[in-house]
C-alpha positions in Angstrom: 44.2 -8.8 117.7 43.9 -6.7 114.4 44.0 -8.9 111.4 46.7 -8.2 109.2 45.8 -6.7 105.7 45.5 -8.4 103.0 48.1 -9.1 100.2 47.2 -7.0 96.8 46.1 -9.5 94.5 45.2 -12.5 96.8 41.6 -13.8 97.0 41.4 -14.0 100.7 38.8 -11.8 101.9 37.8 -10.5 98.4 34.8 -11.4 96.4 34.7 -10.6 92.5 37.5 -11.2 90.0 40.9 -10.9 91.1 43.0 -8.0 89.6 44.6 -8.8 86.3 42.0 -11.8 85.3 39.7 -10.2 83.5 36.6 -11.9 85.1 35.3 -15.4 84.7 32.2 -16.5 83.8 29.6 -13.8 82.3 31.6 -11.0 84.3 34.3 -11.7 82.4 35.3 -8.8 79.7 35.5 -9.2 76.5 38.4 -8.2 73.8 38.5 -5.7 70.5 38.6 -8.8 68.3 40.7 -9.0 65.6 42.3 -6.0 63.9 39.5 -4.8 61.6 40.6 -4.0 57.7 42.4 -1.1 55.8 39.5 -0.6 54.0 37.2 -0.5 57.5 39.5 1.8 60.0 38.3 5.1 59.8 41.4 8.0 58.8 42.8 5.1 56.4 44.1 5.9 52.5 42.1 2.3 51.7 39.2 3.7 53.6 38.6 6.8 52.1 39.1 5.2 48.6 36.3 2.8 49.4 34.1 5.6 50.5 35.0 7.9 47.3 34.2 4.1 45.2 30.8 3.7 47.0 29.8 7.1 46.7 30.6 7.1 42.8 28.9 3.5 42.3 25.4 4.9 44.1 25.4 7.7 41.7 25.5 5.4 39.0 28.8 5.8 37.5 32.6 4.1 37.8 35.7 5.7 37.7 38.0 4.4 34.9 42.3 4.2 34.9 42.7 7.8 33.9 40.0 9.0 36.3 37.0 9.9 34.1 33.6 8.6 35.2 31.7 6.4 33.0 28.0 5.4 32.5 27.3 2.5 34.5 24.8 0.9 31.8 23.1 -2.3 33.7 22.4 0.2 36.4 20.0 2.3 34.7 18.7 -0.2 32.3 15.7 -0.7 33.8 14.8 3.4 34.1 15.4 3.5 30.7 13.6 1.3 29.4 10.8 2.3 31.1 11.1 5.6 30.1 11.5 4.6 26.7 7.9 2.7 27.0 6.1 6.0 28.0 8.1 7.8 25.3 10.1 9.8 27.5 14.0 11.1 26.9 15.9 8.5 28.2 19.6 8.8 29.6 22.7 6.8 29.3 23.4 7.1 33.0 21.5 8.3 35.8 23.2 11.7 37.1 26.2 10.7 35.2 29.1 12.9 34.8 32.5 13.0 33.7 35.7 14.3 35.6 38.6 15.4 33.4 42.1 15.2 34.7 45.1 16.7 33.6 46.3 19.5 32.1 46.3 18.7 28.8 42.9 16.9 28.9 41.1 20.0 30.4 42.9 22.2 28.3 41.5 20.4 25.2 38.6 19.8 26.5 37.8 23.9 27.1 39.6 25.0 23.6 37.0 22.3 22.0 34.2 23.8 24.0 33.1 21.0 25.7 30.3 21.8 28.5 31.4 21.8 31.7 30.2 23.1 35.6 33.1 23.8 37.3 37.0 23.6 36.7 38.8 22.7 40.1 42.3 24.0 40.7 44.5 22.4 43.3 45.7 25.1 46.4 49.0 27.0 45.5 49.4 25.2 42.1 52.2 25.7 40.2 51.1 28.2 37.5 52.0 27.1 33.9 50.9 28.7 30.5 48.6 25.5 30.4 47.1 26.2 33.8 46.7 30.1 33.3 45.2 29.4 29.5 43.0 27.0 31.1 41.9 29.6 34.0 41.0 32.4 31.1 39.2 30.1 29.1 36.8 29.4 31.8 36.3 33.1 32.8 35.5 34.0 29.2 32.9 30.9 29.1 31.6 31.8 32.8 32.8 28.4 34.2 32.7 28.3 38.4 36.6 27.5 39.5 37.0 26.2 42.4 40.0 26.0 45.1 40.3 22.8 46.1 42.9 20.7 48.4 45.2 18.0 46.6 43.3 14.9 48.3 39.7 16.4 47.2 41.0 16.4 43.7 42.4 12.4 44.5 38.9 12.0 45.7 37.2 13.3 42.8 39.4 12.0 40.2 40.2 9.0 41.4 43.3 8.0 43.7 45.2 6.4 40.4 45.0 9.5 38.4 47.6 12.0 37.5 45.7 15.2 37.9 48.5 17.6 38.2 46.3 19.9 40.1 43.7 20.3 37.6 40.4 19.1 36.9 37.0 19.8 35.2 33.4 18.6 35.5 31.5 17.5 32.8 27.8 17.1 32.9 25.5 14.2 31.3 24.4 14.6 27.8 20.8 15.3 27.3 20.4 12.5 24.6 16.9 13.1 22.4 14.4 10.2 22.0 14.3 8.4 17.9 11.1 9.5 17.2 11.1 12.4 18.5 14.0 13.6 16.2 12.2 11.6 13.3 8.8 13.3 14.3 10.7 16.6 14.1 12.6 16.3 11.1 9.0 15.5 9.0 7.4 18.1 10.7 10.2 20.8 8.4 9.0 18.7 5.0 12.8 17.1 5.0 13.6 13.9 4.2 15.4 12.1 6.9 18.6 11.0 7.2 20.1 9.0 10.5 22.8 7.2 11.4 22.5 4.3 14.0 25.4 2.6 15.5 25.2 -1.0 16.3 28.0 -1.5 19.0 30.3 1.3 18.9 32.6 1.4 21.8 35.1 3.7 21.2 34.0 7.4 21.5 36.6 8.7 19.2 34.6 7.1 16.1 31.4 8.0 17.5 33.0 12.1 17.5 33.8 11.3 14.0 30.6 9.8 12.9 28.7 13.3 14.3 30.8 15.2 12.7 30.5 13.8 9.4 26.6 13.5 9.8 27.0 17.5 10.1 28.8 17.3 7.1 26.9 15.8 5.3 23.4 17.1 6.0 22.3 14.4 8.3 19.7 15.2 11.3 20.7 12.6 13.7 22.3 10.2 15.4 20.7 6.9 16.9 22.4 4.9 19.7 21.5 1.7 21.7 21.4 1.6 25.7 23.6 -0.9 26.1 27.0 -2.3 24.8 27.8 1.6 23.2 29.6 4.6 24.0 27.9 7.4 25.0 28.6 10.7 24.0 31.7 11.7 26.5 33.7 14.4 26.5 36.1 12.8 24.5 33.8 12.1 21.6 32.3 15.9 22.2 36.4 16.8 21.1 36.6 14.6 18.7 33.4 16.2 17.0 35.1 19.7 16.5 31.9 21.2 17.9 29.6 18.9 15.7 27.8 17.3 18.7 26.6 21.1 19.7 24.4 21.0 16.3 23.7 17.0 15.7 21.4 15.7 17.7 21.9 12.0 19.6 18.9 9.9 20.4 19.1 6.6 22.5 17.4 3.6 21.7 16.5 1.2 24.8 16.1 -1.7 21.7 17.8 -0.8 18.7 16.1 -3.8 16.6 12.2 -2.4 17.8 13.3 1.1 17.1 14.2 0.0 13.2 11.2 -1.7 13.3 9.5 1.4 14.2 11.1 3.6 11.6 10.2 1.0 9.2 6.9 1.4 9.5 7.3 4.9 8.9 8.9 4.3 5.7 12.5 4.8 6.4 14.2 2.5 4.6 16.8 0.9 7.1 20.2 0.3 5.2 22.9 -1.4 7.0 26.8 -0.7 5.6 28.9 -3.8 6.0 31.9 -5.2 4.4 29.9 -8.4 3.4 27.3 -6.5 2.3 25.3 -7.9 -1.0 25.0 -4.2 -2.6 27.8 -1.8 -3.8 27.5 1.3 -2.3 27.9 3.6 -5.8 24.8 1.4 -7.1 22.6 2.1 -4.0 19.4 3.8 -6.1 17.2 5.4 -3.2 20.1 7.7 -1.5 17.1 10.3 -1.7 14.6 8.6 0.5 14.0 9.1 4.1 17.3 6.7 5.3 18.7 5.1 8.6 22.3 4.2 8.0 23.5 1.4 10.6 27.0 1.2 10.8 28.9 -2.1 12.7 31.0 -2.2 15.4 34.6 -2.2 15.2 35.7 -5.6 15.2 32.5 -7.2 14.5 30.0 -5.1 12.1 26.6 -5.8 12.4 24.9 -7.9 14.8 22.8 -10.8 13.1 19.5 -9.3 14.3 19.9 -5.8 12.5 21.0 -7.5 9.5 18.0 -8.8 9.4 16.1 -6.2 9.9 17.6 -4.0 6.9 16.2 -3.7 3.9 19.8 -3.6 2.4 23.4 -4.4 3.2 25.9 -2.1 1.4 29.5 -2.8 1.4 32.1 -0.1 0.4 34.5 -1.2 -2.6 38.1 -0.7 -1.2 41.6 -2.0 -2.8 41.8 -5.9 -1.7 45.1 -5.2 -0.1 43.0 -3.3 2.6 41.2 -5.9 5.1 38.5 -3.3 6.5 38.0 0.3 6.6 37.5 2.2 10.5 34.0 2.4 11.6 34.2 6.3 11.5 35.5 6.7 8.2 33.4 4.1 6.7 30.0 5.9 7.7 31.7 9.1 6.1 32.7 7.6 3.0 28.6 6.0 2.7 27.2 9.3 4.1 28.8 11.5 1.6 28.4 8.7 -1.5 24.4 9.4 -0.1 24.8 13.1 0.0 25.7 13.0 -3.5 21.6 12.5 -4.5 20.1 14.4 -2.0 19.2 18.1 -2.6 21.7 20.1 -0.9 20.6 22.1 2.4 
């Protein structure tokens, strides 16, 4: 007599795993896990902005809250400082770059001349007088514009940005070495004249300062590798155009590079509101200077104090605590001026 068929799902007569168990033992499967991150599922916002992040921190750079990229200073540290020991150009970043956003910030940026490599415009953006000023400025100065999608402008910008459809790439400065601009500036039969800034951090002063070095006959600017601005687009604006004609050197040490200049004979002459000289009573304004100016909030660091062969301090009305850093170095550099034979 024909045995009767079995019952879906029972065990008798079936070897293996019965339907629905998922296997015992090694045979049995195994599950997905638990649900991975935003920041690790593929096609996610949190993912792409964690790519975008990545991709910006290789290249040596970090984006800031208004979406412009800034130099990334332990990162290239070490490359600098080596370079700086073989008496190479050093950078402030390595294959750093800036991203403007906005329409007003690349607007300014192209009426102030700022270089830049390409201007992207967002598909079917809504045309302005802003937007078309901005798109005939960069024709006259040959500028590439490219058409872009919204999310590759977030992408490039930063996903926090306002953009508004515009932006425009900046590349990195090409800073000079110290002694290579002092090398060059004795090599004309001038008598040199720096400024080095201990600690500036806002690039708006640093603009200022270049521009009153050009002012004022100076041949350069001097700036450590660390804890300083660089020269951003920003301070490029600020400038008027200065920072096309001064020339900005880095310093991997600030302290050894005084030291060096020293034994050049450049007198190194810091400007400080404690400072034990009077700036109108400063006798040598005609001698091959370095003029360090402070940071903001702090002035000058203990070690470069030490290393000056005078402190000058401007005398202001006692109702005034301080004066700016920028407008302090352009007070000193034009009381200096004042002795030196005009250019």
């Amino acid at each position: 007599m024909p045995s009767k068929a079995a019952r879906p799902g029972s065990a008798k007569g079936k070897k293996g795993p019965s339907v629905g168990t998922g296997g015992h033992g090694r045979k049995r499967l195994e599950g997905k896990g638990p649900t991975p991150k935003a920041e690790d599922r593929k096609g996610h916002k949190a993912f792409r902005a964690k790519k975008s992040a990545d991709k910006k921190k290789a290249a040596g750079v970090r984006v800031g809250r208004k979406g412009e990229f800034v130099a990334s200073g332990p990162k290239t540290a070490g490359v600098a400082g080596a370079a700086a020991r073989k008496g190479k150009r050093i950078t402030k970043a390595t294959e750093s770059f800036e991203v403007l956003s906005g329409r007003n910030s690349v607007l300014e940026a192209l009426r102030a001349k700022v270089p830049a490599t390409t201007l992207y415009l967002a598909s079917r953006i809504e045309m302005d007088d802003r937007v078309k000023e901005v798109i005939t400025l960069a024709n006259l100065r040959k500028i590439p514009i490219s058409e872009v999608t919204r999310p590759e402008i977030d992408r490039l910008t930063g996903f926090d940005s306002v953009h508004q459809g515009v932006a425009l790439q900046v590349p990195p400065y090409n800073y000079a070495h110290p002694m290579e601009l002092l090398d060059k500036v004795l090599s004309r039969g001038a008598t040199p004249l720096f400024v080095a800034l201990d600690g500036i951090t806002d690039p708006r002063n640093l603009g200022a300062i270049i521009r009153s070095v050009a002012a004022f006959g100076g041949h350069g600017v001097i700036l450590p590798q660390r804890r300083s601005t660089g020269v951003t687009a920003s301070a490029w604006k600020t400038s008027a155009g200065a920072a096309a004609r001064v020339p900005v050197a880095l310093a991997a040490n600030l302290n050894a590079t005084l030291k060096e200049f020293k034994k050049r004979k450049v007198f190194v002459v810091g400007l400080d509101g404690g400072g034990d000289m009077s700036l109108p009573k400063f006798n040598l304004s005609n001698e091959p200077l370095v003029l360090v100016v402070g940071s903001e909030g702090k002035g000058l660091s203990r070690l470069v104090q030490e290393n000056c062969d005078a402190v000058l301090s401007i005398p202001i009305a006692k109702e005034t605590e301080s004066l700016n850093a920028g407008i302090a170095a352009s007070v000193a550099l034009y009381e200096i001026s004042k002795s030196r034979p005009k250019l």
